[in-house]
C-alpha positions in Angstrom: 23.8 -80.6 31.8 22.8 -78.6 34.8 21.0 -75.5 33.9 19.9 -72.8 36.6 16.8 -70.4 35.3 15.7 -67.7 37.1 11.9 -66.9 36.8 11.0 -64.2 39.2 13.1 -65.2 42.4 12.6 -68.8 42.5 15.3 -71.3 40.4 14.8 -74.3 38.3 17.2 -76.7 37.6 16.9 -78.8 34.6 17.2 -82.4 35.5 18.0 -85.7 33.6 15.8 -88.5 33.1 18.2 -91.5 34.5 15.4 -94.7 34.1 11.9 -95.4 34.0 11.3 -98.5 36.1 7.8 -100.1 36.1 6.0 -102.2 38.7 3.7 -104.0 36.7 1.8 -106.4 40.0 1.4 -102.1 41.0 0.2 -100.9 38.0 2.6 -98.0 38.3 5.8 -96.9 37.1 8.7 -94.5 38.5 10.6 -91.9 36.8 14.2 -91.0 38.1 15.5 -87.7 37.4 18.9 -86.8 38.1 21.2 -84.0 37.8 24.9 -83.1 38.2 24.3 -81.4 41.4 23.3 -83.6 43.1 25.6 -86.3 43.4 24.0 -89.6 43.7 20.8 -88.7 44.5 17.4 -89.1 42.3 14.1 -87.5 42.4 11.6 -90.2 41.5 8.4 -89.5 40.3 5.8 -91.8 40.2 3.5 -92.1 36.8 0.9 -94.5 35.5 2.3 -98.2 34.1 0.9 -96.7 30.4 2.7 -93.7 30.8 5.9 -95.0 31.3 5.4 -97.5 27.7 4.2 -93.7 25.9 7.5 -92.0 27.4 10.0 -95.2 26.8 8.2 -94.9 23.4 9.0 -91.5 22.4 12.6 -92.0 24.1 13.3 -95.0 21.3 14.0 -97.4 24.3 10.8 -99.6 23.3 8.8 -100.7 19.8 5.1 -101.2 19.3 3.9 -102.8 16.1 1.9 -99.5 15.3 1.4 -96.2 15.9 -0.2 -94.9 18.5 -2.8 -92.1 18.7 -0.2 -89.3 19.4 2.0 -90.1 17.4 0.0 -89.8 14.7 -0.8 -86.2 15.8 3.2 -85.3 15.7 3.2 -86.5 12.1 0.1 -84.3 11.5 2.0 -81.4 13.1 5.0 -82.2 11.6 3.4 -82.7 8.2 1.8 -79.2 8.0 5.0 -77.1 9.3 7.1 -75.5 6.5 
């Protein structure tokens, strides 16, 4: 799961996404990353209450009655690739 890249002399780890928790009366939302490494800790990162719907979207973890705007694009793209 854990992946080490070397670019140059600094490393990147690739991380998990373990939950997107939102705080609605906030207005905001918190991403937890995790990876192997490092036990039980998290790394959260804190995103806009909309962005969390778009990424739990794209994730399949919610369903809206329609598409949105950018998923329409991704058909488009999709669409016109061989």
């Amino acid at each position: 799961m854990v992946r080490e890249e070397s670019s140059g002399n600094s490393k990147y780890l690739k991380a998990d996404l373990l939950d997107v928790i939102e705080i609605p009366e906030e207005g905001v939302a918190v991403m937890l990353f995790t990876t192997e490494e490092w036990d039980d800790k998290v790394l959260p990162i804190r995103i806009d209450i909309t962005a969390s719907f778009s990424i739990k979207k794209a994730l399949g973890l919610v369903t809206f009655h329609r598409p949105l705007t950018h998923d329409l694009l991704v058909d488009l793209i999709n669409s016109s690739m061989p």
